[in-house]
C-alpha positions in Angstrom: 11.1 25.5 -10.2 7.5 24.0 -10.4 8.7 21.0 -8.2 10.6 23.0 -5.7 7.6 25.2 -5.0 5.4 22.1 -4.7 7.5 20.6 -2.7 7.9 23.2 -0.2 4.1 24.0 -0.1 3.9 20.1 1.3 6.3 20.5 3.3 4.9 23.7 5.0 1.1 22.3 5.3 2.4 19.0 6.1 4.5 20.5 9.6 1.1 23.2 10.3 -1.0 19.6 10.8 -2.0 18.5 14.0 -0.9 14.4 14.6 -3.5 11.6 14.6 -5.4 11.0 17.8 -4.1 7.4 19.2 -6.5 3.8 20.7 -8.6 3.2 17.7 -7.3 6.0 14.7 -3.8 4.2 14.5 -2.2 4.4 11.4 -5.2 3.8 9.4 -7.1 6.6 9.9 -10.5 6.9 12.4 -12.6 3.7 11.8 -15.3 3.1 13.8 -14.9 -0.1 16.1 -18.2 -2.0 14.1 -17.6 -1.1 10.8 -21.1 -1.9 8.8 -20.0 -3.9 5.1 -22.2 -5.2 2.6 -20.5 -8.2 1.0 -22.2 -11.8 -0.2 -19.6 -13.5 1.9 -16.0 -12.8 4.0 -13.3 -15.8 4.4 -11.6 -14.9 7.6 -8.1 -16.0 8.2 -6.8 -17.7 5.4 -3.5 -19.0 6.1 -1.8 -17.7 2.8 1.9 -19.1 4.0 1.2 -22.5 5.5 2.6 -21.6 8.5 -0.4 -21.2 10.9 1.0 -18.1 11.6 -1.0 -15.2 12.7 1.1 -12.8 11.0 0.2 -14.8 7.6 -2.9 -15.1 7.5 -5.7 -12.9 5.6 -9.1 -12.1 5.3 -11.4 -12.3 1.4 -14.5 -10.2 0.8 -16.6 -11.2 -1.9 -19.0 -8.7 -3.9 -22.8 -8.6 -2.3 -23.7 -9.0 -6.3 -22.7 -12.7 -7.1 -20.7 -14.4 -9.9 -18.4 -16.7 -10.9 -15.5 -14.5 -10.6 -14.1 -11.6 -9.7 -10.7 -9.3 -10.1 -9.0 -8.8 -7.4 -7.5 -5.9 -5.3 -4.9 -6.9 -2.4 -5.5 -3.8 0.4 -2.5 -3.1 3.0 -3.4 -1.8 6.1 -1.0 1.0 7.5 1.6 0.6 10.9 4.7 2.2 10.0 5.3 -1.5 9.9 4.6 -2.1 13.4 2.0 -4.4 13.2 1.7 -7.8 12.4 -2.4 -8.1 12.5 -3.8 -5.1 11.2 -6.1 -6.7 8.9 -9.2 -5.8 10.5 -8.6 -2.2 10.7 -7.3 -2.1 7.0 -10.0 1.2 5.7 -12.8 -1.5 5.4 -15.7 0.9 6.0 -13.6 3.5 2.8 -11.4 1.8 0.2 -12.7 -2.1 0.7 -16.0 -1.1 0.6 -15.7 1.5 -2.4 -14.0 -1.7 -4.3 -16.3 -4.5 -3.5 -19.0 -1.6 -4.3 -17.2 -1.7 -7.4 -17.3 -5.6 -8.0 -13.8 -6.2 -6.6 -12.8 -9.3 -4.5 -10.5 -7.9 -1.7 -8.2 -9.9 0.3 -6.6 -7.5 3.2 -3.4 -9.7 4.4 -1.6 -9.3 7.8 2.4 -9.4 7.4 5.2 -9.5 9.5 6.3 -6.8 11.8 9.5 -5.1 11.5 9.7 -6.6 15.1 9.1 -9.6 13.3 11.4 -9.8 10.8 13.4 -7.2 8.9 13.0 -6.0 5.6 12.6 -7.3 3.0 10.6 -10.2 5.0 7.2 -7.6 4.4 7.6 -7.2 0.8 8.4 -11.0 0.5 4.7 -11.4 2.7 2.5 -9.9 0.1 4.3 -11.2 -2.9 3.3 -14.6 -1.4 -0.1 -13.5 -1.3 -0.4 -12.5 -5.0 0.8 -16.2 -5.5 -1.2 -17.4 -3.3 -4.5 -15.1 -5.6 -3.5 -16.9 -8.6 -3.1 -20.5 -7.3 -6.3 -20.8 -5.6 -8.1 -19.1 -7.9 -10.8 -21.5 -8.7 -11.7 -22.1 -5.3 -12.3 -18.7 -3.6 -13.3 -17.4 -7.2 -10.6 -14.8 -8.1 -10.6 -13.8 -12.1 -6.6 -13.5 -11.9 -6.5 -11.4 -15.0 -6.2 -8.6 -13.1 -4.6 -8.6 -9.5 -3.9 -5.3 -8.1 -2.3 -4.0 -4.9 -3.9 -0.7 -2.6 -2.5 0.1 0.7 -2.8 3.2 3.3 0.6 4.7 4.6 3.4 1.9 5.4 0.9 -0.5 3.0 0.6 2.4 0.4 4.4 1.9 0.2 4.2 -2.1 0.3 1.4 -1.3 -2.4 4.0 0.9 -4.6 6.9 -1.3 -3.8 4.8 -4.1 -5.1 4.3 -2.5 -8.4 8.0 -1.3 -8.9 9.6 -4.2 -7.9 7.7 -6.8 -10.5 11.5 -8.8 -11.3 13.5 -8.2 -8.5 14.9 -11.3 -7.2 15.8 -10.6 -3.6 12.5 -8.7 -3.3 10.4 -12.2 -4.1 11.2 -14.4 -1.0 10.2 -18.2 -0.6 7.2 -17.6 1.3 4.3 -20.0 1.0 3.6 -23.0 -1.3 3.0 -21.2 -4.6 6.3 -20.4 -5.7 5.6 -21.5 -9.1 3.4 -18.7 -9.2 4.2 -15.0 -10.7 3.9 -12.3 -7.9 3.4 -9.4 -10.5 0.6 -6.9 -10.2 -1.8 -5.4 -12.9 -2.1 -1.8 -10.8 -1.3 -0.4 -7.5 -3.4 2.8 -5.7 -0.9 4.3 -3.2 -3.0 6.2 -0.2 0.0 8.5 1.8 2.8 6.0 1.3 6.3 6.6 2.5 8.5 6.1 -1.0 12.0 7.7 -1.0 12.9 7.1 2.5 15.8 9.8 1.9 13.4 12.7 1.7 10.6 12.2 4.1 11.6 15.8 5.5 11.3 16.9 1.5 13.7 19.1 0.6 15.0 19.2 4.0 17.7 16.9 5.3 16.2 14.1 6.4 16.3 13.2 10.4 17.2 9.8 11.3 17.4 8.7 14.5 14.4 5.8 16.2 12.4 6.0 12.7 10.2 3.4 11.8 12.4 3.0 8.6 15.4 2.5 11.0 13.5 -0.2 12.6 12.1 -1.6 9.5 16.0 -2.0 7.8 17.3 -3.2 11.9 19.6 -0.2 12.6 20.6 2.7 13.0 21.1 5.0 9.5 24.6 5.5 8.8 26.2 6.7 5.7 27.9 3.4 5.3 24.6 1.9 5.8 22.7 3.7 2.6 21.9 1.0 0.1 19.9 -0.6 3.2 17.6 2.6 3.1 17.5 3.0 -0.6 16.4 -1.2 -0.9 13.3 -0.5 1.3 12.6 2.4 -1.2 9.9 1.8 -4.2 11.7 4.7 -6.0 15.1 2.8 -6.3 13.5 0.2 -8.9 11.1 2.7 -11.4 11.3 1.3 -14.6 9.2 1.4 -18.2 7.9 -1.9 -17.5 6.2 -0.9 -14.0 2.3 -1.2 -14.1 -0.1 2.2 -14.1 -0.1 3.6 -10.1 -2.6 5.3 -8.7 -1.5 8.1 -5.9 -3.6 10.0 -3.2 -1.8 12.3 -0.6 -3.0 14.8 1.9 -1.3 18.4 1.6 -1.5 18.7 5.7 -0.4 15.4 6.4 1.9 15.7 9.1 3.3 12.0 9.2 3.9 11.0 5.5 4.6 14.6 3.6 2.9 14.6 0.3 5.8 15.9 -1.5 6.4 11.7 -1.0 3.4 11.3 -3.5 4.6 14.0 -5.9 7.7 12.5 -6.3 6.2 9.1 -7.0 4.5 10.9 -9.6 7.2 12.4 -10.7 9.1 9.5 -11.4 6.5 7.2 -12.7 5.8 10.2 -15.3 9.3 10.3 -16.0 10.0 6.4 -16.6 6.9 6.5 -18.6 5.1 4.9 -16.3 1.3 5.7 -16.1 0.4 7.2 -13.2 -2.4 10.0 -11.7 -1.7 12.0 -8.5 -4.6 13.7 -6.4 -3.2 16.3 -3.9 -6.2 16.6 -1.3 -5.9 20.0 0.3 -6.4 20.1 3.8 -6.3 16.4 4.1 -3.9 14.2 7.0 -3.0 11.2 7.3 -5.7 9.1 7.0 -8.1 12.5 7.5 -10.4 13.9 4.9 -9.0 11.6 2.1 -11.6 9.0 1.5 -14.3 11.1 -0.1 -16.7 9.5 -2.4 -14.7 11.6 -5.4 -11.1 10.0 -4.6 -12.8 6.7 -4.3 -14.8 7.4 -7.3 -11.1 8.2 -8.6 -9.6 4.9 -7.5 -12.2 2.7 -9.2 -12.2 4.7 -12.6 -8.6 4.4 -12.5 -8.5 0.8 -12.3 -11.6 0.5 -14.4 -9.7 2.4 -17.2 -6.4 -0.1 -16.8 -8.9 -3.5 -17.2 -10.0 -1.9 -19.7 -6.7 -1.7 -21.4 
């Protein structure tokens, strides 16, 4: 009874909202177009695949305070997966700031489109960077003891997906030149992430029909078509062995509905996975969610699971 009233409160807020204004917001929220950083040094376009692609290539910021190493957190900006350089919109002025603030490398990667590629060609991207963190670790001074994923809407679900899909063969790929290297994560902070692609009207029937998960799979849903839909979902692979997730979702968000963040929650909880989930009321997509307390949030949370 508790989840069906939660659900439907989401749902309600989430279709009162008003939608995103378009040029600069995006997917990624508002950022302005010079965003001001404090960081001791930026790598831009590292070519994490070998392939001198642009859709491969990523950006490292290192802490303004200086040392030998540094965790690291892997941020995904958010397209609906229609974007294949996002990397320098990716919340750099909110969450990368609030974790190199926090003394956290961060690499923000671009990946392929799903005009690019189809799934699960995006998933197989930012595994390859997490290989790419741990073999060149020495030279752009990552401490890979702890490697963590964050992303904001289509990357929040590339974030979670990361984290629930730690052994999943066909999820891995053969991207890069560090397959030798383990593409598992220590944590994952999902920001208003898509993650059951069947209930993204909640407890509605879900309408298909030109959805960027339609475009992301390379057709049109179809019944026959199902285990297409439920592959691109992080839900489908929830197990004990998944890492501690972080989740943040706006109760008015009118793109993602955060009933998709309670049942992450719910199913992390219920795989005995640990997990926290902060419903912001009155916050969108992207809108009124990166206040100084769910940052503050963010980096206690992954404080608290180094710590472990």
């Amino acid at each position: 009874m508790k989840k069906a009233i939660l659900t439907l409160i989401c749902a309600a807020l989430a279709t009162a909202a008003f939608a995103q204004p378009g040029g600069g917001a995006g997917f990624g929220g508002w950022q302005m177009p010079q965003i001001q950083m404090e960081y001791s040094q930026k790598i831009a376009d590292v070519d994490y695949a070998g392939d001198g692609e642009v859709y491969h290539k990523m950006d490292i910021y290192l802490p303004k305070e200086e040392k030998a190493s540094y965790p690291v957190v892997v941020h995904i900006y958010g397209s609906a997966w229609f974007s294949n350089n996002s990397k320098g919109a990716a919340d750099l002025g909110t969450i990368v700031q609030a974790l190199l603030n926090a003394g956290y490398a961060v690499v923000t990667p671009n990946h392929r489109s799903s005009a690019d590629a189809k799934f699960p060609a995006q998933i197989h991207d930012i595994k390859a960077v997490v290989r790419f963190v741990r073999a060149h670790a020495a030279e752009y001074h990552f401490d890979t003891s702890f490697i963590a994923t964050s992303g904001f809407s289509s990357g929040g679900h590339l974030s979670s997906l990361m984290a629930t899909s730690g052994c999943v063969e066909a999820l891995e790929g053969k991207v890069g030149n560090c397959l030798d290297y383990c593409s598992r994560v220590n944590a994952a902070c999902d920001w208003s992430g898509p993650i059951d692609m069947f209930r993204m009207n909640c407890d509605e029937p879900r309408k298909w029909g030109n959805t960027p998960e339609e475009a992301l799979v390379g057709h049109a849903y179809e019944e026959v078509y199902r285990k297409d839909f439920e592959a691109i979902s992080p839900v489908t692979y929830i197990d004990a062995n998944d890492p501690p997730v972080i989740i943040f979702h706006g109760t008015v968000d009118n793109v993602v509905p955060c009933c998709q963040g309670v049942e992450l929650y719910e199913r992390l909880s219920a795989a005995g996975v640990e997990s926290e989930l902060y419903l912001q009321e009155g916050g969108g997509h992207g809108f009124n969610m990166y206040s100084e307390e769910n940052l503050g949030r963010m980096v206690n949370f992954l404080a608290k699971v180094r710590a472990k």
